[in-house]
C-alpha positions, -999 to 999 in steps of 0.1 A, spaced: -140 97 -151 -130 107 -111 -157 138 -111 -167 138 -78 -132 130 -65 -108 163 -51 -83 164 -78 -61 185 -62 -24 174 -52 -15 176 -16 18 176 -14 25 178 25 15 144 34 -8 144 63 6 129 92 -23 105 95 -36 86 68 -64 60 65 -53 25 53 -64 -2 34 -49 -37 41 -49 -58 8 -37 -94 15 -28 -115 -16 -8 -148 -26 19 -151 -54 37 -182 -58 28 -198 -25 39 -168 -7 18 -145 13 24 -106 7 6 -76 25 2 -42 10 -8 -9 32 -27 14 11 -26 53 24 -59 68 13 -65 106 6 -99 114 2 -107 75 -4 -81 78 -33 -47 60 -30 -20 79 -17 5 58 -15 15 22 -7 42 -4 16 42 -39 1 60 -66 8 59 -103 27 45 -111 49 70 -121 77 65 -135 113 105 -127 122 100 -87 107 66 -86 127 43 -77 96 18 -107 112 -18 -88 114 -51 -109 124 -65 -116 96 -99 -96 108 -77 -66 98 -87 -48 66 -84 -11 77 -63 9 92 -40 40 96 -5 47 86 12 78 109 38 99 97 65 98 126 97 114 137 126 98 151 147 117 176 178 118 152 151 139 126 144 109 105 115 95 89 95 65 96 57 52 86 37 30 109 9 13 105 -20 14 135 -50 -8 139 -80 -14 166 -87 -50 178 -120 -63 181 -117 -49 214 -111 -14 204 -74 -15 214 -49 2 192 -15 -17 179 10 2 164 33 -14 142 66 7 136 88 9 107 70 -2 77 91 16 54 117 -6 73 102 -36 76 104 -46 41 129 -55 9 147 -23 5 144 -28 -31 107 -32 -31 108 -2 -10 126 22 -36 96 10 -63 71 17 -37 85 50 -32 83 59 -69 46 47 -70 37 68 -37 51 94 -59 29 88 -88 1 85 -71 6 115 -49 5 134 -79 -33 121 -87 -19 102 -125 -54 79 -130 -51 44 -111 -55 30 -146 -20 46 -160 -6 38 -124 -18 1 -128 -5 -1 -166 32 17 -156 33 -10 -127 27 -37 -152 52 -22 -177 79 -23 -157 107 -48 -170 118 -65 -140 141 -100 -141 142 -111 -107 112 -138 -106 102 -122 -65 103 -90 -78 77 -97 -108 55 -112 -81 56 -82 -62 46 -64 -92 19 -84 -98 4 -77 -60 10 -43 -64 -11 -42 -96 -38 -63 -76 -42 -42 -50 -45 -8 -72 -74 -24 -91 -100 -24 -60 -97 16 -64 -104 16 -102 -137 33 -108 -166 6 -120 -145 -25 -106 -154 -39 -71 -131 -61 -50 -145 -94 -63 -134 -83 -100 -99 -73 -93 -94 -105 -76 -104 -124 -103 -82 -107 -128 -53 -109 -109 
């Protein structure tokens, strides 16, 4: 079990989060999820394709990251994502919670949610996988959003939840 891993619930997101980038391939199409990391745990997630016209195009060196909690100057809400290039340069990309399907959004939302709550990757993997879904892009979101939860399963490395996605 997690014992060595705050189980708290932070409810006030930080405004800065570290990042995972998990790149992954369903169906011939390429799909990018941004992993925000509390104490190394999942936080929450953005998921979607990966689309030159939207401007979700990272190098592919890019692994890590941050996403920052920002406010518009109407009071809304927006997450984006920040990297360094190999020349220590920072790149902001703004608007991920834009940038993607608004459907995939709202189920991304609801899995932030879980996992800001601290429910057990495992359970969060298994609802994910429950979910009844008809549209065939959808179910190949799910199935990336599923493979990118397993890296963070305690005992699995990388290299095993690739293979079992």
């Amino acid at each position: 079990m997690e014992t060595d891993i705050k189980n708290e619930v932070v409810e006030v997101r930080p405004q800065v989060l570290e990042c995972d980038v998990v790149r992954f391939q369903n169906n011939k199409e390429k799909w990018v999820a941004f992993v925000g990391l509390l104490d190394g745990r999942p936080y929450e997630i953005f998921t979607g394709l990966q689309d030159e016209e939207e401007g979700i195009m990272l190098p592919k060196s890019v692994t890590k990251g941050k996403i920052i909690k920002a406010v518009n100057p109407d009071g809304s809400k927006r997450y984006d994502f920040q990297f360094e290039n190999k020349r220590g340069y920072k790149t902001t990309v703004e608007g991920l919670s834009e940038k993607f399907n608004p459907e995939y959004w709202n189920y991304a939302k609801l899995i932030s949610g879980v996992l800001r709550y601290r429910m057990p990757i495992e359970h969060v993997i298994k609802l994910v996988a429950s979910l009844s879904l008809t549209d065939e892009s959808i179910n190949t979101w799910k199935q990336g959003v599923e493979r990118a939860l397993k890296k963070y399963v305690p005992g699995t490395n990388d290299a095993d939840a690739d293979d079992e996605a």
